[in-house]
N, C-alpha and C positions, 0 to 999 in steps of 0.2 A: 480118379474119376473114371465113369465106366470108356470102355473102349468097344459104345450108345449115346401175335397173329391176325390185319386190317382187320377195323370192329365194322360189327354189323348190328342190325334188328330183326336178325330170324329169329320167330318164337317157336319153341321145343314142345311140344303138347304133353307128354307126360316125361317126369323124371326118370330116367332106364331103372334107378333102385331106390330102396328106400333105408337102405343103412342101419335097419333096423338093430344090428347090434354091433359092435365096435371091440376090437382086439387090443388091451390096452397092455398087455405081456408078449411074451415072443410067441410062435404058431406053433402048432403040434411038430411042424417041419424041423424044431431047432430039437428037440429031443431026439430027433431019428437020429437026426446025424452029430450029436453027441456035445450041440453048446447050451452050455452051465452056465446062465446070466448069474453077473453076481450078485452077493444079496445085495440087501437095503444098505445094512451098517456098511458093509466093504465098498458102496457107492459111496456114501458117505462122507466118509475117514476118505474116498478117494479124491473129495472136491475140498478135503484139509490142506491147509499147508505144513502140518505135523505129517501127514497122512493117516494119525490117527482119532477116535474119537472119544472122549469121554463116556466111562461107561454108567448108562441108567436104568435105575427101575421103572422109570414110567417109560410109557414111548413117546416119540418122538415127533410130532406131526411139521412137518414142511416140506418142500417142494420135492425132497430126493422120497416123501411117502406117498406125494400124490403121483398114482398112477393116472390118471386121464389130463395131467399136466405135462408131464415127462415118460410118455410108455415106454416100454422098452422096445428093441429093434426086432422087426417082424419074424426075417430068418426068414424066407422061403428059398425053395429050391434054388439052385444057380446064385444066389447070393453070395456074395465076399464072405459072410460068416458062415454060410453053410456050407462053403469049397476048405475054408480055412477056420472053422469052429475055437481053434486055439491057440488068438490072437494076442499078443500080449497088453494087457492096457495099459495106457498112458497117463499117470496119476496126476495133483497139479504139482506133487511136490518131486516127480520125477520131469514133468518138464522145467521149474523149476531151476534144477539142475543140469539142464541138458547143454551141454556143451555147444553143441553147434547152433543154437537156438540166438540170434543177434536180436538186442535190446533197443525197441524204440528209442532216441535219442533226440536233445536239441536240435539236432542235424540231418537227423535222419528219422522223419516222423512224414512222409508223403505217401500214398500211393500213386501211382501210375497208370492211366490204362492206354493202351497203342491203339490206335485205327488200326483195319486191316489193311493189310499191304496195297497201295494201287496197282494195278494191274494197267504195267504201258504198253503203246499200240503195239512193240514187238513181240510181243506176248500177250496179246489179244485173246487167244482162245481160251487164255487161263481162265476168262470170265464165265465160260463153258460150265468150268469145273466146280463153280461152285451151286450147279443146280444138278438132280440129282439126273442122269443115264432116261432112264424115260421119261416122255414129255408131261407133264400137268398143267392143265387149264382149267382147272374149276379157280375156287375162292383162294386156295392155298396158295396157288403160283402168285396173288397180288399180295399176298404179306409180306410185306419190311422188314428186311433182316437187321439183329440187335445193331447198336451203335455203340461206340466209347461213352459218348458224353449220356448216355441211356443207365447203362452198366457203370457211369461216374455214380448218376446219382442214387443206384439203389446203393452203392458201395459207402456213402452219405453216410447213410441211414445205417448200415448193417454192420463199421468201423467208425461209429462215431466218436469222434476225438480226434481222427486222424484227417489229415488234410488230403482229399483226392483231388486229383486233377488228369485233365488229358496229356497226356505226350503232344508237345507239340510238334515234335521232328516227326520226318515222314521216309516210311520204309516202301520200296517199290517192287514190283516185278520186275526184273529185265531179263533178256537171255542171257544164258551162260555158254560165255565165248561162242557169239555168235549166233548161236543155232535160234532161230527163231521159231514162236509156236503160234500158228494162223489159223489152224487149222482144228475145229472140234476134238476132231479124235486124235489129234498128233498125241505120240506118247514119245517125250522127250525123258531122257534117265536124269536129266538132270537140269533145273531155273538157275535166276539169280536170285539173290536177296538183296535190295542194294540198300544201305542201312545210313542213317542220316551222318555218319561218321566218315563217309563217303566209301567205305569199305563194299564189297561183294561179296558175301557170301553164297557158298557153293550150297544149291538144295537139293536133296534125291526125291526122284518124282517115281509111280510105280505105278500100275496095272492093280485096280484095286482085288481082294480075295472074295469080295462080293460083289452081284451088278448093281450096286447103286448106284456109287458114283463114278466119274470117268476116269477119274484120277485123283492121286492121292500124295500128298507133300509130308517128308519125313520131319517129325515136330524136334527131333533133338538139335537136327542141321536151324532149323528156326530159334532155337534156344540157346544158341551158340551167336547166333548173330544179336539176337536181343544181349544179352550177356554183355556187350563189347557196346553199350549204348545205352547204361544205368544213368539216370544221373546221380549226381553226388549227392542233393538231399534225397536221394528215394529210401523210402526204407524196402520199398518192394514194389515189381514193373511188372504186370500181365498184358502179353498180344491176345487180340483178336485175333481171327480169321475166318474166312469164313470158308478156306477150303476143307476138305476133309484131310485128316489126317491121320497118321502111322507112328509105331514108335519101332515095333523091329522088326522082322521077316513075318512071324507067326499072326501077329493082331491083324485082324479085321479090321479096327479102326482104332481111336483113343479119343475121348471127347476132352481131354486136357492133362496136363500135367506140368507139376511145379518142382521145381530144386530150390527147395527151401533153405537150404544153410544162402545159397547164392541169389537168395531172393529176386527170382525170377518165377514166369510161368507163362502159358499159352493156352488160349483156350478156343475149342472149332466150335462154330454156329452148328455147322454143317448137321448133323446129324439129328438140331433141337428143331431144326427145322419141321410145319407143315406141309411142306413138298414131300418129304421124306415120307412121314407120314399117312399122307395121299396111298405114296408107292406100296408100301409096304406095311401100314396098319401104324397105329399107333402102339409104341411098346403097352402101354396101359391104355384102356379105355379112359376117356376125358372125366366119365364122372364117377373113376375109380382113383384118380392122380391123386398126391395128399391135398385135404388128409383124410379122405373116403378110402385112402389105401388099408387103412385100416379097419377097413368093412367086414364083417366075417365072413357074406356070400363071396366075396372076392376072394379074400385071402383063404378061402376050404374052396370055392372052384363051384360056387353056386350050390353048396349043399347044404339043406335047411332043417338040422339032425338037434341033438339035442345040445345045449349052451355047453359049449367052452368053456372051463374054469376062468381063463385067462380073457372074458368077454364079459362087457358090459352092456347095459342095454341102453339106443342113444337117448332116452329119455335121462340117462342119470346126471347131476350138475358135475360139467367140469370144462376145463379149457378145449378137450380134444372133442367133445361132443359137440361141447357149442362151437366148435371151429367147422365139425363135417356140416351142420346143420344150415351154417349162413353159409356155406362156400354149395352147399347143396342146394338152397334156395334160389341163386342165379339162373339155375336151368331150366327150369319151367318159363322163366324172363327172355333171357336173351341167349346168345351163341356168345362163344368163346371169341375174343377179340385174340384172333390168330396171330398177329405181329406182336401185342403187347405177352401173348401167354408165352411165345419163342422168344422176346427178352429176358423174360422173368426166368424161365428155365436155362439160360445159358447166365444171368447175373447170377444164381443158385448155384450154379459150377465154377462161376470165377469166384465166390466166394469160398468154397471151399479149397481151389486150391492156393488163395492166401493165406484160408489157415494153415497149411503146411509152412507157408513162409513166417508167420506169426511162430512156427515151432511144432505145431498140434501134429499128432499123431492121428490115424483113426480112430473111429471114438468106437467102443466096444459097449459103454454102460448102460445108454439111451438112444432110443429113436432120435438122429442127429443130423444134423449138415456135416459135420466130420466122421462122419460113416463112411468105411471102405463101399464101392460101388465097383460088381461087375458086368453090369449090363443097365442098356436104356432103360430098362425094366425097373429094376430096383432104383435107378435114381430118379422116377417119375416118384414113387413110392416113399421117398425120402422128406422129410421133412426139411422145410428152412432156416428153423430156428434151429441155436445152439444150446446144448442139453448146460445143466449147472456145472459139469465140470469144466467142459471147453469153455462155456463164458467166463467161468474164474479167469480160467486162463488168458483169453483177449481180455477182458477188466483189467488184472492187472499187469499185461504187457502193453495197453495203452494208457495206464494211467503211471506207468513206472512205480508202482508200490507193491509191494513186497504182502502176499494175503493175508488179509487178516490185520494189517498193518494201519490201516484207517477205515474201520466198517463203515461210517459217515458216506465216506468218496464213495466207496462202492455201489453203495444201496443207491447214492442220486445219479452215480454213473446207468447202472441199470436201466434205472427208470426214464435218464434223458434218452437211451440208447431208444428202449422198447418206442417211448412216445415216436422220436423220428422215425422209426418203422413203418407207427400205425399210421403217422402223415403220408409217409413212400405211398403205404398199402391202399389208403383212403384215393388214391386219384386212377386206379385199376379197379371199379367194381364189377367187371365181369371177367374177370381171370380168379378161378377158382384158387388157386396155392393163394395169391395175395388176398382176397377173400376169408380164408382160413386164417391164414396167418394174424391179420389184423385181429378178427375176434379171439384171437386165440392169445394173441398180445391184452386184448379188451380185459379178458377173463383173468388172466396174468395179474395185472396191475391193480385188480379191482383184490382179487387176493393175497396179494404181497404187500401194496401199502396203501 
């Protein structure tokens, strides 16, 4: 995950773009810097549980052909595939066999999600910490930051099969030994963690490397305390928080991160936040977020030259067209419901980093939710759905079968999965991602079965 809303009735007079074509391949950007999407068939063969695929003379038309169903990943500058071009990918039949990857079980079929930590009066100022260094009053400062039982229910919809529930035990702030923090600006080296085990874990607190926020809580010392307070059916436990957070000397920040063999994870609001926003711009423009990200004036930088091979026009029929077109249609209507658009983007980050707990690797083949992310940038940019390889992979590590092994199960797993999504997505209609996403589920289902 990179280390990167209260509804209203203000109406928008005109839409900032009109999307007029749509980038359904990676951007001129992935050639510069030397990534080689793979082809069709090596997609293919990679969503096999052989890994490879029967060979034909005719072609082949399904879901790994349609490009405006499954694009490929943008690659723009500063991107995880553009710092690291030669990423190895993750097949289904090499997760499959991957060793450290733990199997849904009788016993261990639950998700988890934690409250954030309370914040007690001895450490009072911590509450400080989690709004950003300079003040905001406009609309932003009254949005509602994500909840567990918020991020339970997109996680519903998005592991369905799997049983979520909240943590009921509760993790607190306290001082560590003693030193108490009252004060705004106190910059203590080090909280407690007091964890429902009755244990205290030791936290290191820092001076952030940017002014946003005032302070910044190291996420490993957090993952260390969650760790020691699994329960026994989880198969995987993600915190909240809502501080910002660190993982080593060097990061700015990390908007989450999971150890997946030890299925665990954590994940900061902090950053999805529109305070932040306010301060410092929004990594993306709102009606550029997906899946307008794949606009071509956006992704070439407002230049209107001649068509892109790798660009369609949004007039052409398919899931990503008709995804930018209704989630584009809201803005003319209403303003972005700022609390609800900051849960959606922070449930979009807890969801990817359970897929690491599910096993999943980065996804390199498709425009994906298991996409490496190095910046807030690119994870506004990012889609929410899971491309055909990584769904094999949740298919059938929540169905316990082995690919290919009951086509039946799969095909009505899918389709129960997508339908509970498009219910999630139907009761947000003015958050653009969930917007896209439902018609893009609509368009899905109407062509698969």
């Amino acid at each position: 995950m990179p280390k990167r809303r209260r509804a209203n009735t203000k109406t928008i007079e005109q839409p900032p773009c009109s999307h007029r074509r749509i980038y359904f391949d990676v951007s001129p950007d992935a050639a510069f810097v030397g990534f080689q999407r793979l082809s069709e068939n090596r997609r293919r063969a990679a969503a096999a549980a052989s890994g490879r695929i029967a060979r034909s003379s005719e072609p082949i038309h399904d879901e790994h052909s349609d490009s405006l169903m499954f694009p490929g990943p943008l690659v723009l500058e500063d991107d995880d595939l553009f710092a690291d071009p030669r990423q190895p990918p993750q097949t289904l039949r090499s997760w499959m066999t991957l060793k450290e990857r733990n199997p849904v079980t009788d016993d261990r079929r639950t998700l988890y999600v934690v409250s954030p930590p309370e914040v007690t009066a001895e450490v009072n100022a911590m509450t400080s910490w989690t709004r950003p260094r300079a003040a905001v009053r406009d609309e932003a400062s009254r949005a509602r930051p994500p909840t567990a039982e918020g991020i339970r229910d997109y996680l519903e919809a998005f592991y369905h099969g799997m049983e979520v529930k909240v943590f009921s035990g509760q993790f607190k702030w306290v001082p560590w030994r003693g030193t108490k923090v009252s004060m705004p600006d106190s910059e203590p080296k080090f909280v407690g963690l007091a964890c429902p085990n009755d244990a205290v874990v030791r936290i290191r607190c820092r001076s952030p490397l940017d002014e946003v926020p005032r302070r910044q809580i190291n996420l490993d010392d957090v993952l260390d305390g969650l760790l020691e307070n699994v329960p026994d059916d989880a198969y995987a436990i993600v915190m909240l928080v809502h501080h910002d957070i660190y993982e080593d000397k060097d990061d700015v920040f990390c908007g989450g991160r999971a150890y997946g063999g030890s299925r665990i994870a954590v994940m900061s609001s902090f950053r999805y936040g529109p305070m932040v926003d306010a301060i410092t711009g929004p990594p993306v423009p709102h009606h550029h977020g997906w899946p307008a990200s794949h606009c071509s004036e956006y992704v070439e930088g407002g230049v209107r030259g001649k068509h892109h091979e790798n660009t369609a026009g949004i007039g052409a029929e398919g899931a990503l067209t008709e995804a930018v077109k209704a989630s584009a249609g809201i803005l003319p209507r209403l303003a972005p419901d700022l609390s609800a658009l900051w849960a959606a983007k922070v449930s979009k980050g807890v969801s990817h980093e359970l897929g690491h707990c599910f096993g999943i690797g980065h996804c390199v083949f498709y425009a994906c939710v298991m996409q490496g992310s190095s910046g807030m940038s690119e994870d506004d940019r990012q889609p929410p759905y899971l491309c055909p390889v990584c769904l094999a992979k949740v298919t059938c590590g929540i169905l316990r079968i082995k690919p290919g092994q009951d086509e039946v199960a799969e095909r009505e797993y899918v389709l129960a999965r997508d339908k509970a999504l498009v219910a999630y997505c139907s009761k947000f209609p003015n958050v653009m991602m969930l917007v896209g996403l439902e018609q893009w589920l609509q368009v899905r289902m109407r062509q698969l079965y």
